[in-house]
Each structure stands twice: as structure tokens, then as C-alpha cells.
KEMILUM-19819 format. One record per residue: residue in one letter; residue number from 1; x, y, z of N, C-alpha, C in turn. Coordinates in Angstrom, 2 decimals, padded with zeros to 5 digits. Last residue first. Layout:
residues N
@rest=a; nr=NUM; nx=X; ny=Y; nz=Z; cax=X; cay=Y; caz=Z; cx=X; cy=Y; cz=Z
...
//
This chain:
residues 76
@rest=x; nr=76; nx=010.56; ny=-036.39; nz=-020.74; cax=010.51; cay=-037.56; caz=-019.60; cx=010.08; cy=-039.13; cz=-019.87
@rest=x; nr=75; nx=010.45; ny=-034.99; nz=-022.97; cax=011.23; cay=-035.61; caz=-022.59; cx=011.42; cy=-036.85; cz=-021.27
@rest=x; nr=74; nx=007.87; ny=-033.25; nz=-021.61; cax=007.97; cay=-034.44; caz=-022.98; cx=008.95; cy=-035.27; cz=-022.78
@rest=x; nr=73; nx=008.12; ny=-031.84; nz=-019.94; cax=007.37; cay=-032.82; caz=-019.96; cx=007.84; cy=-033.79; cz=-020.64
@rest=x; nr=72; nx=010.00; ny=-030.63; nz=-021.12; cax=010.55; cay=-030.86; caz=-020.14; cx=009.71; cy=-032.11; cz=-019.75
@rest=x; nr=71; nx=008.73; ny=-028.77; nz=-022.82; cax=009.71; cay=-029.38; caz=-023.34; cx=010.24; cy=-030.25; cz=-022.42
@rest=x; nr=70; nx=006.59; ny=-028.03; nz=-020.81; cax=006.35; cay=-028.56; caz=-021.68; cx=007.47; cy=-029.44; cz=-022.56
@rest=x; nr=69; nx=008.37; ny=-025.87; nz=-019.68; cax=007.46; cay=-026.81; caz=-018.96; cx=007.07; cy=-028.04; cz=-019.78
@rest=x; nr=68; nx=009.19; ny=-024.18; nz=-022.22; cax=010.15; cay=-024.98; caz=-021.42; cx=009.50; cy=-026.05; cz=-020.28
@rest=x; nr=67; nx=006.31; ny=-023.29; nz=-022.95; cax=007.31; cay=-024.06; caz=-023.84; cx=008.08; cy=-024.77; cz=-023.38
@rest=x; nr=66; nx=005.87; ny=-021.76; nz=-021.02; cax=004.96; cay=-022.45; caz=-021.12; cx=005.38; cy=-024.01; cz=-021.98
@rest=x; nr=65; nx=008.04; ny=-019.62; nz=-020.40; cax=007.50; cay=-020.69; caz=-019.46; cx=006.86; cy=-021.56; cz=-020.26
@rest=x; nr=64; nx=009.33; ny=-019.24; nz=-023.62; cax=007.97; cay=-018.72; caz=-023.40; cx=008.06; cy=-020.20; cz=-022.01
@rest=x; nr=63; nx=011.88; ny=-017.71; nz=-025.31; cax=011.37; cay=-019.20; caz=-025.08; cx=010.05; cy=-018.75; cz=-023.96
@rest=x; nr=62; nx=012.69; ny=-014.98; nz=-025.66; cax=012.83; cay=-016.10; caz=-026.76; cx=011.41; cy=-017.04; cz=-026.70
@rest=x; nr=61; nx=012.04; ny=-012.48; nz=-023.58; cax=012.56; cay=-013.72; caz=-023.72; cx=012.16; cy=-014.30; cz=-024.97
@rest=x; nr=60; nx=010.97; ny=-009.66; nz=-023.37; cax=012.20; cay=-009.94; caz=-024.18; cx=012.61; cy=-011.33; cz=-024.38
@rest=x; nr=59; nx=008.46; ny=-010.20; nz=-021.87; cax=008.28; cay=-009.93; caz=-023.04; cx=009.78; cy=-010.25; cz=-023.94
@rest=x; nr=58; nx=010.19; ny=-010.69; nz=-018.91; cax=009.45; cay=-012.30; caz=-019.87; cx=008.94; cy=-011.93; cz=-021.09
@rest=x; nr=57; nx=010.70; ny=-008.30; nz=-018.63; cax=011.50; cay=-009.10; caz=-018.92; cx=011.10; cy=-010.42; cz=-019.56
@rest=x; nr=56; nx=008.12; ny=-007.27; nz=-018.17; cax=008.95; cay=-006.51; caz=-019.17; cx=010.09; cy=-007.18; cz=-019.08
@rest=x; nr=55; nx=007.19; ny=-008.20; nz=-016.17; cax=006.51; cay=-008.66; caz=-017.31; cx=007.27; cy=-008.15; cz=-018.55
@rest=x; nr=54; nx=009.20; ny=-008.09; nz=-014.16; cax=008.69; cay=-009.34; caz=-014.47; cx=008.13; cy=-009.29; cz=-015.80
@rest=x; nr=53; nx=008.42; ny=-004.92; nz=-014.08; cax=010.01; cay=-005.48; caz=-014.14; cx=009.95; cy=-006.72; cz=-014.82
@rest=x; nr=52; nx=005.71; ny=-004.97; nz=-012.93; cax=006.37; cay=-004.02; caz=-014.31; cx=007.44; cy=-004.90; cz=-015.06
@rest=x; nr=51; nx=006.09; ny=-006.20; nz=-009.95; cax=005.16; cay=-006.89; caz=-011.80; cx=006.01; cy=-006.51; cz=-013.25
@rest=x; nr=50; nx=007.56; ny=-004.05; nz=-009.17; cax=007.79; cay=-005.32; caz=-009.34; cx=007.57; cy=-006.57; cz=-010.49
@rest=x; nr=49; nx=005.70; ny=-002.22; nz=-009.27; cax=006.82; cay=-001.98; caz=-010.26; cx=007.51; cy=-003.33; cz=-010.29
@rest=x; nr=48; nx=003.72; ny=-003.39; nz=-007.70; cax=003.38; cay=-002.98; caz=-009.15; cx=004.51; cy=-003.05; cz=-009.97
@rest=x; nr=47; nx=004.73; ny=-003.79; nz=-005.25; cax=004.15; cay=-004.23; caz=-005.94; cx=004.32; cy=-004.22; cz=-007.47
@rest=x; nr=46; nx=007.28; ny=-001.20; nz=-005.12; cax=006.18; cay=-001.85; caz=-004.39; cx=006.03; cy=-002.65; cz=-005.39
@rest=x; nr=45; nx=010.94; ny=-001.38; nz=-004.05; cax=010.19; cay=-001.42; caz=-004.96; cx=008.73; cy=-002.00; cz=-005.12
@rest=x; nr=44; nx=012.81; ny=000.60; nz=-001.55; cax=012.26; cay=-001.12; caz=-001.90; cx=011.19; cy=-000.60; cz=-003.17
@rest=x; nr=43; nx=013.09; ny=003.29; nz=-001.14; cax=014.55; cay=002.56; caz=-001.89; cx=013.35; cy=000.97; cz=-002.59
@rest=x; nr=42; nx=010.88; ny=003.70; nz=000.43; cax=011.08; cay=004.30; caz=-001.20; cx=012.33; cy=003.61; cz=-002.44
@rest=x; nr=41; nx=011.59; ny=002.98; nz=002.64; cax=010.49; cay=002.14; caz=002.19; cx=010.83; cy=002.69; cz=000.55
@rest=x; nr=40; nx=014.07; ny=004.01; nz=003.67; cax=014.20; cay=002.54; caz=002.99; cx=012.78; cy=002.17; cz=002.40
@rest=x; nr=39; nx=013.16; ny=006.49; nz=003.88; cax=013.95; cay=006.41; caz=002.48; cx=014.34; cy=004.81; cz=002.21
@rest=x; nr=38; nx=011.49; ny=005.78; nz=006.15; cax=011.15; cay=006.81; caz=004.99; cx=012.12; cy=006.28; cz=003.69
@rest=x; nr=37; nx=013.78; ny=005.08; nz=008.02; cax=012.55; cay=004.32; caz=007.91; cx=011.99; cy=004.97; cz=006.49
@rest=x; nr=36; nx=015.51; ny=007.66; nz=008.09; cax=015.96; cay=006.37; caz=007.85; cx=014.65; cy=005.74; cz=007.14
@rest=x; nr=35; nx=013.24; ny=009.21; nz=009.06; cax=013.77; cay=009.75; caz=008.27; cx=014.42; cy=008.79; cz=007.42
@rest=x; nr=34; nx=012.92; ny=008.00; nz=011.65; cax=011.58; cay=008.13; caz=010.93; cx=012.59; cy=008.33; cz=009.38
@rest=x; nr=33; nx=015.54; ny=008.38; nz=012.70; cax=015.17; cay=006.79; caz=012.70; cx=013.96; cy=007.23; cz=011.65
@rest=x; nr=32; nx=015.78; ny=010.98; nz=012.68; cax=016.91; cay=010.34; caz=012.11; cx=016.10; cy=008.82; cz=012.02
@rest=x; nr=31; nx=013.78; ny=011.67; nz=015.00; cax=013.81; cay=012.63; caz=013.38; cx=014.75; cy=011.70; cz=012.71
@rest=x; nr=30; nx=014.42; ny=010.57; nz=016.64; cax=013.39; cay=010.24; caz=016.31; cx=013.01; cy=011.04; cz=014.93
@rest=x; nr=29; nx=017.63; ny=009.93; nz=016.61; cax=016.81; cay=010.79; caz=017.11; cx=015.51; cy=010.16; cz=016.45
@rest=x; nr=28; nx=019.54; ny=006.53; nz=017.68; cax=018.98; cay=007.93; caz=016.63; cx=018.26; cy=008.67; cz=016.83
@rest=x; nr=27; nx=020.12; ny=004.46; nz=018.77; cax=021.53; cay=005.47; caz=018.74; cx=020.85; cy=006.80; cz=018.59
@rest=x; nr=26; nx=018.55; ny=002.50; nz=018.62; cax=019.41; cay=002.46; caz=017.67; cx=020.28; cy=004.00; cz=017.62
@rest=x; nr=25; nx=017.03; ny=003.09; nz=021.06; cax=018.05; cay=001.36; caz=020.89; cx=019.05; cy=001.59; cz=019.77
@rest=x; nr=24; nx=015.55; ny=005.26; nz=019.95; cax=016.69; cay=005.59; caz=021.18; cx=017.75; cy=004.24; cz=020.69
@rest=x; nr=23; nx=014.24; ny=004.02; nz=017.84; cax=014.57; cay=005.01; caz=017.71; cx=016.15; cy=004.87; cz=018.80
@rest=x; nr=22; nx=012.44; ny=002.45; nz=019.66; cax=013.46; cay=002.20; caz=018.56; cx=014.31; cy=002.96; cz=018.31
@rest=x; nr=21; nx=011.25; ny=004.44; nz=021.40; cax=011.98; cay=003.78; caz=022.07; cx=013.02; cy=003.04; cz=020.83
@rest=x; nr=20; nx=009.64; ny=006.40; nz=019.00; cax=011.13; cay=006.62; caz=020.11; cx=011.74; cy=005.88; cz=020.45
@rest=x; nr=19; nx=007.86; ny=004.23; nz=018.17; cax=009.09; cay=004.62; caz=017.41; cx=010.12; cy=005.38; cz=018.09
@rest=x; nr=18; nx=006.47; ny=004.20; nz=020.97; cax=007.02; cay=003.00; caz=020.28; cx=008.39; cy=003.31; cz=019.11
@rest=x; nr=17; nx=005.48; ny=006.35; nz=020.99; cax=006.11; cay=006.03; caz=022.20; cx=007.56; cy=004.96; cz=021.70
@rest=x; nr=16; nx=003.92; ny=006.67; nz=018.42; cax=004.88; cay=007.62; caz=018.65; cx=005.94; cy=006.77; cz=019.72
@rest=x; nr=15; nx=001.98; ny=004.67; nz=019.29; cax=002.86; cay=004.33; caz=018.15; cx=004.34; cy=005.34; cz=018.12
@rest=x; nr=14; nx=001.12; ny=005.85; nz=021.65; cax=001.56; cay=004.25; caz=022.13; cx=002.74; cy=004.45; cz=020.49
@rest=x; nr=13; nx=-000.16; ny=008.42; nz=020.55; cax=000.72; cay=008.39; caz=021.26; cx=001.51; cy=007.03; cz=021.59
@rest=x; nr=12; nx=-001.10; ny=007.42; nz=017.05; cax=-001.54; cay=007.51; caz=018.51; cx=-000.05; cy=007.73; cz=019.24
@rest=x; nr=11; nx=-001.13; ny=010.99; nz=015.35; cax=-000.72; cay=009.71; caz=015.02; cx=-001.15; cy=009.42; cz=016.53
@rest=x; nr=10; nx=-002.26; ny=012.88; nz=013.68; cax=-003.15; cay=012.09; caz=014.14; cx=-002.38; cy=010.59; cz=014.58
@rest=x; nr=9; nx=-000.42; ny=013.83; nz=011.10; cax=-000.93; cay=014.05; caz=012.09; cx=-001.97; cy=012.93; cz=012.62
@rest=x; nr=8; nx=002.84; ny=014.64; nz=010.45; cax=002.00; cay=013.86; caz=010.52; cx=001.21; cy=013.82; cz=011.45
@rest=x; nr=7; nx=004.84; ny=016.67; nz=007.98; cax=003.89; cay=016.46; caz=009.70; cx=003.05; cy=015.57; cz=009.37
@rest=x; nr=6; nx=007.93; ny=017.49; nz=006.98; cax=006.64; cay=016.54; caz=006.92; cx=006.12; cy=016.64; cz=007.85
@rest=x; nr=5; nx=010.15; ny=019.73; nz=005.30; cax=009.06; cay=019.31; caz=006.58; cx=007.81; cy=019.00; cz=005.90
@rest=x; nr=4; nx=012.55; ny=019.07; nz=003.54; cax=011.00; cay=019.45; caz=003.56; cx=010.85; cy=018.76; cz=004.74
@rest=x; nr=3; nx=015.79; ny=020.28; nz=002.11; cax=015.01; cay=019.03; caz=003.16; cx=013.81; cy=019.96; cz=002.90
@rest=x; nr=2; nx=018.75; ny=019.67; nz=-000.38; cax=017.43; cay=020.48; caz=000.46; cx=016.39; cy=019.80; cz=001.52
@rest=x; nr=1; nx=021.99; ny=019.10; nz=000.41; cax=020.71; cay=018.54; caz=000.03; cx=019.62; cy=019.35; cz=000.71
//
């Protein structure tokens, strides 16, 4: 697998300090824990695509929330 160097700059020293010491607790270099940290935020799905997913599944449905709330009313 090919790799790219990332730099980040301006970060504060306390936050750096902070991801080492995690970093160390979990065995990992500070290149291996950032690197970890990185590919789980990309694995999770933000916002938006979330929506995406939701609205592009309630378009394929039949029966419409609004219908089944309602059918549900009634019956009572």
C-alpha cells in the first residue's frame, strides 16, 4: 500500500502531549495511533451521507411514516 505524508501544522503542544500519552497506553507510536484515529473517522459516515442513506431508503418504501402513524391512530 502506498502512503502520503501529512503535516499538520500549528498544532498546541498540551494536544500533541496528550495524543502521545494515548498513544504510548495503547502500545502505539504516535504515527500508528494518529494514523488509526484517521481511518476510523473516514470508516464512520458524516452527517450528510447519513441523511443521503435515510432519504434514499424512505423514497423506496411503499407505505409513507405518515400513513402508518395514522393507521395506527385510527385503529385505536
Amino acid at each position: 500500500m502506498a502512503s502520503t505524508l501529512l503535516q499538520i501544522r500549528g498544532v498546541d503542544p498540551a494536544t500533541r502531549d496528550e495524543l502521545a500519552a494515548r498513544a504510548a497506553r495503547r502500545g502505539l507510536s504516535l504515527t500508528a495511533y494518529l494514523r488509526d484515529l484517521l481511518q476510523r473517522e473516514v470508516a464512520t459516515p458524516d452527517l450528510a451521507e447519513v441523511l443521503a442513506r435515510v432519504d434514499a431508503r424512505s423514497e423506496s418504501s411503499a407505505v409513507s411514516a405518515v400513513d402508518i402513524i395514522r393507521a395506527d391512530r385510527d385503529s385505536r
